[in-house]
N, C-alpha and C positions, 0 to 999 in steps of 0.2 A: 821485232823489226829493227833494223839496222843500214843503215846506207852502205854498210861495206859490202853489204849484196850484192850481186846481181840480177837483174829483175826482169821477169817478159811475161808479156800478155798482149792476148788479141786485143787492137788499140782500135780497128774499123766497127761495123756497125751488124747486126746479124747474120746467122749463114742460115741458108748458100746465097752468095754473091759473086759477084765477077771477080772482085780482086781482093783479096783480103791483106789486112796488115797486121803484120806481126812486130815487135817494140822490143827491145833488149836495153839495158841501161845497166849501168857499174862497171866497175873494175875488169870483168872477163869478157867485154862485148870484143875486142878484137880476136883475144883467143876464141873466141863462139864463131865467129865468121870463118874464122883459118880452120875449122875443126867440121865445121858445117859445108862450106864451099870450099875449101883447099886453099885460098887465098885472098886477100885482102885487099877489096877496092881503090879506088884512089880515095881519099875524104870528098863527101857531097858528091861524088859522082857516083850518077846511077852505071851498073852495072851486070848484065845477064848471067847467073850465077846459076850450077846446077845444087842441087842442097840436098847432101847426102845424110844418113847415121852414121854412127860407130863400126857398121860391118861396112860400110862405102854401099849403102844400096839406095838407089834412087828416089828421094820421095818426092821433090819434085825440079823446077824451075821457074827463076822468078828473076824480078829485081829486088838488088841486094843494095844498100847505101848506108856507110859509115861515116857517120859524125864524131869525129875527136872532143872531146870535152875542152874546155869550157864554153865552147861554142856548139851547144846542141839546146834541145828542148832543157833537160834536166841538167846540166853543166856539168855531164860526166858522160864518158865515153857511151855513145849508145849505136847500136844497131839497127835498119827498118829490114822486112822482107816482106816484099810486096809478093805473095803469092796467088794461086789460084784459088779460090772462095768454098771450096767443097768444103765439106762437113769432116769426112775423113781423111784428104790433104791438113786441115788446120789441125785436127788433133794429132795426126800422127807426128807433125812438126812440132807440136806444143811438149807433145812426148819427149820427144827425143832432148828436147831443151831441160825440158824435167830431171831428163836422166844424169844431164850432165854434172859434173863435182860442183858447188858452190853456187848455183843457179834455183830460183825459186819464184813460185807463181808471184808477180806482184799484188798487194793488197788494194784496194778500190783506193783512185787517187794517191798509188805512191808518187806516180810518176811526177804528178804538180808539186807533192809534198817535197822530192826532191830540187824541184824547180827553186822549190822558194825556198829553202833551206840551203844552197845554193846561188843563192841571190840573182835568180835568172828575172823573177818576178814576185813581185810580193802580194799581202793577203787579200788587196781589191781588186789586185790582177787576175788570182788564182778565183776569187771569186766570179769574178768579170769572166774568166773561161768556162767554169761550172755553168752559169746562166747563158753563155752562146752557145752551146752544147745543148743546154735543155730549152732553146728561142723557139716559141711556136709563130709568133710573131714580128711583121718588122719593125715596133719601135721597141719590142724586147729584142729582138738581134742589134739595133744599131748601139742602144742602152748599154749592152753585154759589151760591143765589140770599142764601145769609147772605153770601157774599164778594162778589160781585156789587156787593149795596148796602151793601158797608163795614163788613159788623159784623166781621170779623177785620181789617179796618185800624183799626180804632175802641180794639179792644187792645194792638195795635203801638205807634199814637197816643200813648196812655195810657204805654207804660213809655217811648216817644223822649220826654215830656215830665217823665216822671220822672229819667230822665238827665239832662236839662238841665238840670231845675230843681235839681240834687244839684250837679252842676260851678257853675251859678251862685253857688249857697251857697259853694262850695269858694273860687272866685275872689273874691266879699265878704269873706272870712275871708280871704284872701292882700291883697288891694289895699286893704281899710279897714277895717282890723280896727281901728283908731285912734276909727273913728266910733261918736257914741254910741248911733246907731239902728241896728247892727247886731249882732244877738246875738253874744254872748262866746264860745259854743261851740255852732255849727250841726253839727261833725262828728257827734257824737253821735244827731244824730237823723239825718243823711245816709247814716251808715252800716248805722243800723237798716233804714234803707229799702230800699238798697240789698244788702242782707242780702235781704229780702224780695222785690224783686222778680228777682234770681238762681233764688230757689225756684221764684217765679212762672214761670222760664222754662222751669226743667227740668221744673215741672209738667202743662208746654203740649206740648214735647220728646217727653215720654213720652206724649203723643196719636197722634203723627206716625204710628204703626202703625194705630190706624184710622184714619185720617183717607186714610190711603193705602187702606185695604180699601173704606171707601166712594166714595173717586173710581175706584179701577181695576180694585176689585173683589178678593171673598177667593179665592184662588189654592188650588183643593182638585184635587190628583189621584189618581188614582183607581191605583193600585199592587196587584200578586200576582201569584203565577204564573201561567204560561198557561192556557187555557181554565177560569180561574176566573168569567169572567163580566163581565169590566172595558167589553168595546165593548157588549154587552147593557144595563149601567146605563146608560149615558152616551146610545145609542140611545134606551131607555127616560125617559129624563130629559129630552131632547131634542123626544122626540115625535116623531121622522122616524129616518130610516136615514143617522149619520154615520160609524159604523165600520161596515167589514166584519166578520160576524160568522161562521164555520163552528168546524166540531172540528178541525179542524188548528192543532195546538197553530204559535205563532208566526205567527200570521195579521200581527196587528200591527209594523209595523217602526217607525213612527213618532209622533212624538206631535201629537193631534186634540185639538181643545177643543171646547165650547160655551159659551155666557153664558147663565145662568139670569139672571130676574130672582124673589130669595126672599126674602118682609119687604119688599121696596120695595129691598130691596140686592145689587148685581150679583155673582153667583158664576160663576166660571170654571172649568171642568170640564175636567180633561184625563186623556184614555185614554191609556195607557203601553202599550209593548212589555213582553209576562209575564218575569218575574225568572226566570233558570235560568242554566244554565252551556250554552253552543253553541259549535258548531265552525263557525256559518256568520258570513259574514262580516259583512252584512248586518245580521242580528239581533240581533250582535254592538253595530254602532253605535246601532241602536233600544234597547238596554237602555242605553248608555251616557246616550240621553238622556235616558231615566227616571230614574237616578240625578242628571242637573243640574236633571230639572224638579223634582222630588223635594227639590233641595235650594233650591228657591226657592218652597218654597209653605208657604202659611198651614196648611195643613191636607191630611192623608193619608187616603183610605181605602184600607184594606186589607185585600184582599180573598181569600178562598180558602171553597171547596167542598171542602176536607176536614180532618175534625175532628180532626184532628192536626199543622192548622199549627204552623208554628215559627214568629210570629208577629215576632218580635226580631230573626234571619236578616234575614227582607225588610224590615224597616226601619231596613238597618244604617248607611245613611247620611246620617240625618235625625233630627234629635233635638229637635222639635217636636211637636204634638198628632197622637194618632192614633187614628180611630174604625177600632175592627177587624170586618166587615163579613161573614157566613158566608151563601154565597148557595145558589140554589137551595132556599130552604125547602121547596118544594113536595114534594122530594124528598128531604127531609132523612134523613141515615144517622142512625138513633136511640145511632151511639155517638158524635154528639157531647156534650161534655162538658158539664156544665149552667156558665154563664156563660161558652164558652168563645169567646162573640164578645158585643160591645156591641152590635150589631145584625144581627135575621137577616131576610134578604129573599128573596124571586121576583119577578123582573120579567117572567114569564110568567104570574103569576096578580096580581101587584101588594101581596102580603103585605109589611108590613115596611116602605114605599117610606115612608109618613106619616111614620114613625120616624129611617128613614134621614135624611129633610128635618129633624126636630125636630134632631135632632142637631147637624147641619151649623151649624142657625140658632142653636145655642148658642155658636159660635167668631164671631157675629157683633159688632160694638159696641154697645153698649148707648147710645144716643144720648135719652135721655128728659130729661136733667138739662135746665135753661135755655140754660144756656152750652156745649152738648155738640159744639155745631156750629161752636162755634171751634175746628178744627184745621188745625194747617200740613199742607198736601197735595201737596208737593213737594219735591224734592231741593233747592233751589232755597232755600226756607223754610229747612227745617231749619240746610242747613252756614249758613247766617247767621245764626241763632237761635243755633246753637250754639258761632259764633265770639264773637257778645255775649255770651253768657255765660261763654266763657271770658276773658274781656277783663274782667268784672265781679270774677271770682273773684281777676285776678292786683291788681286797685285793692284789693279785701278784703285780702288776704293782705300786701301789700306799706308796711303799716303803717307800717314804718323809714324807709320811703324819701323819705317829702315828701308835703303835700298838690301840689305841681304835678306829682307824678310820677302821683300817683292820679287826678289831674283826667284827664292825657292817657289814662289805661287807659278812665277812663267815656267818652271822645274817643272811641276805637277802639268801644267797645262802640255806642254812638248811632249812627256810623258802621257799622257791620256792622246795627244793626239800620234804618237807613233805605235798606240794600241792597235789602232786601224789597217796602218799598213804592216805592222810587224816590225817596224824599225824604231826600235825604245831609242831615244835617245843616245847617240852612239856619238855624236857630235864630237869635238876637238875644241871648245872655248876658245883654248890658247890660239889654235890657227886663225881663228878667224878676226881676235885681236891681231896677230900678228901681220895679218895681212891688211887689216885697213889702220894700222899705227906702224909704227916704226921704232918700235920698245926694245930695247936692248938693241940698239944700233951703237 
């Protein structure tokens, strides 16, 4: 692979559709349009173009729009053809592109790869478009579309410039300290700062838990003994038939999900094999996996139709939030105990279900604030976030040791945090002395 390509692929959504679109990018997208239409658009203006081959034979008509680079998606010359959506219009266009000298299929995600290599957008952006692309949800489309257009690079931004501009100070105060246009003692304010925005990171850190429920969704499964009712909810909740559901206790062996979409926020439902003690072997590994999915979820319901659960037993291997769920209301044995579940349901008359939801939507994030939608939403984010911050804490701490010593700790920290976006440290020291002193004047 190579940038010095040029690249095209159907960039819209399945065929047959109404319009499809076609993508060209590199070096030869104007020659491809002169070669294909006979001439070349105005830039960004659409254009009704007929789109011939090599013999001049007609395959179709369409709109054609050329973007000059560096002002395109990928920052190099690219091409769109808005064509008709057939099946054998796209290919025989795709063809023809094929045949041409120096042109080749692009690879999945070249086109961002060039974006961002390119510097059109960088690696939370490129991310941020991956996830609005795959948003089944709206606070996963709004999530995406703040990353997307750089408002969590915009924060990143903001502390990699406060790094620098903290070592700048640092290296003025080591290399000319003699001059009289440079304050006497910048440490004092560098370190408050740097005080500050350490907090600032673990403040962002402790997001990382929603930030992950809103891109992947909150992880709630559904736990209790056998023929308590667990494929019934999940059925029920579903709206179609995804467990099997009879009285033979141990129906379930394995574990099933759904994705609800609740609040605009994706929940993932998973039915468990019922908790008990068995001889078979089978049922054996289905409860083992209730206890691993059990031990990776946001949230338990727990569930039992008799009012004498042991409620603590079934959830002995999880020590997260748990709604305790008493089913079968319709039926309910009047010696259940008064409060002796947080929610009581029928999914056979639908008592309770409203409830059951309210509930759920309480373990959601509370995403209303301004800035709610800056959060790191990947593994990726965090251990980099959080090696900068360890890197900030050992420059705090290490007081005895020298300002060069604490310069290279904010190094490593600016350095771990332009892991994130892609942008290591590229910074100018000098300029930004030179712009808040007057050094060599």
């Amino acid at each position: 692979m190579t940038t010095r390509d040029t690249i095209f692929a159907l960039s819209s959504g399945g065929l047959p559709s109404g319009v499809a679109v076609v993508r060209v990018s590199g070096p030869q997208s104007r020659d491809t349009i002169e070669g294909l239409c006979g001439r070349v658009p105005l830039p960004r203006r659409a254009s009704l173009l007929p789109i011939r081959d090599r013999n001049d034979a007609l395959l179709d008509e369409g709109i054609v729009l050329y973007f000059p680079g560096p002002n395109s998606f990928t920052g190099e010359d690219c091409v769109e053809f808005q064509i008709h959506g057939g099946r054998a219009t796209v290919k025989i266009v795709l063809a023809t592109l094929a045949a041409r000298e120096g042109l080749r299929a692009a690879e999945a995600g070249e086109f961002s790869r060039r974006a961002f290599l390119n510097g059109r957008m960088d690696l939370v952006e490129a991310e941020g478009l991956a996830d609005l692309i795959g948003a089944e949800t709206e606070m996963q489309r709004r999530l995406a579309a703040e990353q997307a257009s750089g408002g969590l690079s915009a924060v990143y931004d903001s502390w990699a410039k406060r790094l620098t501009h903290a070592r700048a100070m640092i290296e003025a105060e080591l290399d000319f300290a003699d001059e009289d246009d440079v304050p006497g003692s910048v440490a004092d304010a560098i370190w408050h700062d740097m005080h500050g925005l350490e907090q600032d990171i673990f403040n962002h850190l402790a997001e990382a838990k929603n930030g992950e429920i809103v891109r992947d969704g909150l992880n709630v499964v559904i736990a209790g003994p056998p023929n308590a009712g667990k494929s019934s909810l999940l059925n029920h909740l579903a709206r179609r038939d995804i467990a099997i559901v009879t009285d033979v206790p141990g129906t379930t062996r394995d574990v099933l999900h759904v994705d609800l979409d609740l609040s605009g926020f994706a929940v993932r439902l998973y039915d468990t094999a019922g908790l008990r003690e068995t001889d078979d072997v089978v049922e054996r590994e289905g409860i083992r996996r209730t206890h691993v999915s059990m031990s990776q979820a946001h949230l338990i319901l727990l569930l039992s139709e008799e009012p004498g659960a042991d409620w603590p037993v079934l959830n002995e291997t999880y020590g997260g939030p748990v709604i305790r769920v008493g089913t079968k209301a319709d039926k309910v044995d009047p010696s259940w105990p008064q409060g002796g579940a947080d929610v009581m349901i029928s999914v056979k008359s639908g008592d309770g279900i409203p409830d059951l939801l309210s509930a759920i939507g309480r373990y959601l994030p509370d995403l209303e604030t301004g800035s709610a939608l800056a959060l790191p939403t990947r593994q990726r984010h965090v251990a980099n976030l959080a090696e900068a911050r360890k890197q900030i804490q050992f420059a705090l701490a290490s007081g005895a040791e020298g300002l060069d010593i604490r310069a290279e700790y904010l190094r490593l920290a600016g350095h771990a945090l332009g892991r994130v976006t892609g942008r290591v440290d590229v910074e100018n020291l000098l300029d930004v002395i030179f712009s808040e002193f007057c050094i060599g004047k």
